[in-house]
C-alpha positions in Angstrom: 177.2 15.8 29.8 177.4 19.8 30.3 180.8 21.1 31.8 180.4 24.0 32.9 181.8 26.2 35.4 181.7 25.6 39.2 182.8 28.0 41.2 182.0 27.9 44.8 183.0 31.0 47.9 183.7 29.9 51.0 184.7 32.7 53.6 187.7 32.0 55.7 188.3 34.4 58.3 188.1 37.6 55.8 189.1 35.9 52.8 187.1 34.1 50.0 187.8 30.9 48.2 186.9 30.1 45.0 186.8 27.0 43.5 187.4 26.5 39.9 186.6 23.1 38.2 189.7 22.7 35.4 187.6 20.2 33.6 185.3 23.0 32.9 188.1 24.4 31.1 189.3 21.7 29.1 188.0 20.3 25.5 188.2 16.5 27.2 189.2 15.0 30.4 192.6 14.0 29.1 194.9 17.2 29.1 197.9 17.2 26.7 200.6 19.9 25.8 201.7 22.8 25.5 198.9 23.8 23.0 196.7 22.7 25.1 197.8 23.6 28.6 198.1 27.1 27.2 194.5 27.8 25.7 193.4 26.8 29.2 196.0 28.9 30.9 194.1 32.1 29.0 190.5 30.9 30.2 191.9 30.5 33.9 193.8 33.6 34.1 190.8 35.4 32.8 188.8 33.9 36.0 191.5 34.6 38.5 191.8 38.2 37.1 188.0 39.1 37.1 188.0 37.9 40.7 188.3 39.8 43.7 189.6 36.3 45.5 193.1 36.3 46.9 192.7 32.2 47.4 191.9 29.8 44.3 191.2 26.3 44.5 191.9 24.4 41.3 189.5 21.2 41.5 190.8 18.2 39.2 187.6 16.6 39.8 186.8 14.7 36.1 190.3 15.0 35.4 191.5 11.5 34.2 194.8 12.5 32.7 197.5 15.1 32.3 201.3 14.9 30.9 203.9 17.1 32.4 203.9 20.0 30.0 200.1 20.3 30.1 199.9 21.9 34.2 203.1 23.3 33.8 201.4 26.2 31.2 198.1 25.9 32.5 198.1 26.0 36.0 202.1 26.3 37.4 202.6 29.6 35.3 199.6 31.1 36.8 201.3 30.2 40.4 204.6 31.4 39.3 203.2 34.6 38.1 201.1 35.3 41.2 203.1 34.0 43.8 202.8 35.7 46.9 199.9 38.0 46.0 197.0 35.3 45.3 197.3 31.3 46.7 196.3 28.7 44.3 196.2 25.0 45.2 194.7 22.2 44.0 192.0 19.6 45.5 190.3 16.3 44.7 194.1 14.6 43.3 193.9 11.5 44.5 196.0 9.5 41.5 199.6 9.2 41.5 199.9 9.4 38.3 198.4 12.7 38.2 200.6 13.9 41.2 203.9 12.7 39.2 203.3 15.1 36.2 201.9 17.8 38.8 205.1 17.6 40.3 207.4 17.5 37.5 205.2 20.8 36.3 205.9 22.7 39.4 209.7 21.3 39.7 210.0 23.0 36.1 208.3 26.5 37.1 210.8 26.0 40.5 207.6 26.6 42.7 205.9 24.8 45.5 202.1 23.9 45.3 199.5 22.7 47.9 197.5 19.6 46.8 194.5 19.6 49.5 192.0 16.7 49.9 190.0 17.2 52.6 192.3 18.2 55.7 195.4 16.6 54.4 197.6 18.1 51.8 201.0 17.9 50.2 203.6 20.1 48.6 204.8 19.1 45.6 207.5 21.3 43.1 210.1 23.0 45.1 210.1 22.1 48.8 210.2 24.7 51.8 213.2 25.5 53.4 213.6 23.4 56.4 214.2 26.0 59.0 210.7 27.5 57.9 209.3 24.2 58.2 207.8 25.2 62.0 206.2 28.4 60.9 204.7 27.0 57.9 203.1 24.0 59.7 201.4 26.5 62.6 200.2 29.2 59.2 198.6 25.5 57.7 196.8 24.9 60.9 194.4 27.8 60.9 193.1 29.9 58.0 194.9 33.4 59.0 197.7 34.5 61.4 199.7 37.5 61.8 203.3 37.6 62.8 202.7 38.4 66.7 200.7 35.0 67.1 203.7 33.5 65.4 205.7 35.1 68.1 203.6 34.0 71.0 203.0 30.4 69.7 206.6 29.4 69.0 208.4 31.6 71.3 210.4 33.7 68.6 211.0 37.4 69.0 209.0 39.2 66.6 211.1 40.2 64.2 212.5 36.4 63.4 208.7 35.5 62.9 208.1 37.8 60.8 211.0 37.5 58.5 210.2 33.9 58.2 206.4 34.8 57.4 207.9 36.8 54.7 210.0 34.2 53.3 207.0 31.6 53.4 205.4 34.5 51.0 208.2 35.2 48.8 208.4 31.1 48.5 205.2 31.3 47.2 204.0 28.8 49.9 201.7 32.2 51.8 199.7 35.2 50.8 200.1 38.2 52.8 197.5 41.0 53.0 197.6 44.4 54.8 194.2 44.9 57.2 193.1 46.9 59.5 194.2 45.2 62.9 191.6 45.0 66.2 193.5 47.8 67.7 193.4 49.8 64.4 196.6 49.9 63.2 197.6 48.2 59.7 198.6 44.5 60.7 200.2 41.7 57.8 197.5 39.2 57.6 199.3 35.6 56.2 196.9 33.5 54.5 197.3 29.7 54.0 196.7 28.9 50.6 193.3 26.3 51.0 
């Protein structure tokens, strides 16, 4: 069997996704140490970097096993690193197992991370603040949103909402991006990282 590569785009609002297949990146399906975790880590930097994406989906599709150590070089130092300027989450983690050392990988890096399977996710690492928790959940729901919607939506003046859009971004758990707005004015576009 041929591993190679699969990348797929998918536009969301203005924004493209690409999917990256870790196995693809990997010497065997079983992914083990630092050693290990960090060859991979150069291969998927060199992916993220060469990409004009702001949004990365890391598919663990083929992926029968990883320790602790092995996602925390490959994949949570790529988070850490880009936190707030490009989203990365993962998909197709179904086994706890998998979601354990995930965890304990982010917990170490002290960042939250999306695990997405179909329409359902979870945050694993560091959890939000609580008194984000609101905002968060309405930026989840759609694929963009701006601070005024915030504003509108849960009845917060628009300074608050956008502080706590901010935060969301600093936390690592949003990407913001300056666009043009409708009007055309510069408007903060917050991503949801899917």
């Amino acid at each position: 069997m041929t591993n190679r590569l699969f990348s797929v785009s998918i536009e969301t609002m203005k924004q493209k996704i690409e999917t990256i297949l870790l196995r693809s990146l990997m010497e065997s399906d079983d992914g083990h140490g630092r050693e290990q975790g960090i060859a991979v880590h150069t291969k998927l930097l060199a992916l993220i970097e060469q990409s004009s994406s702001l949004l990365f989906s890391v598919s663990l599709k083929n992926v029968r096993r990883l320790d602790a150590s092995f996602p925390r070089e490959s994949i949570m130092e790529i988070v850490r690193r880009y936190k707030g300027d490009r989203g990365i989450c993962l998909t197709e983690v179904t086994n706890p197992d998998l979601i354990d050392n995930l965890d304990a990988a982010a917990l170490k890096k002290e960042i939250p991370m999306f695990i997405w399977n179909d329409n359902e996710y979870q945050i694993i690492g560091k959890e939000p603040k609580l008194g984000l928790k609101a905002v968060l959940e309405l930026a989840l729901s759609k694929p963009s949103i701006t601070a005024a919607e915030v504003a509108k939506e849960l009845e917060l003046k628009l300074n608050n909402a956008s502080m706590k859009l901010k935060q969301l971004v600093t936390e690592g758990l949003l990407v913001r991006q300056e666009e043009i707005a409708p009007s055309g004015g510069k408007e903060f576009y917050y991503y949801r990282i899917k």
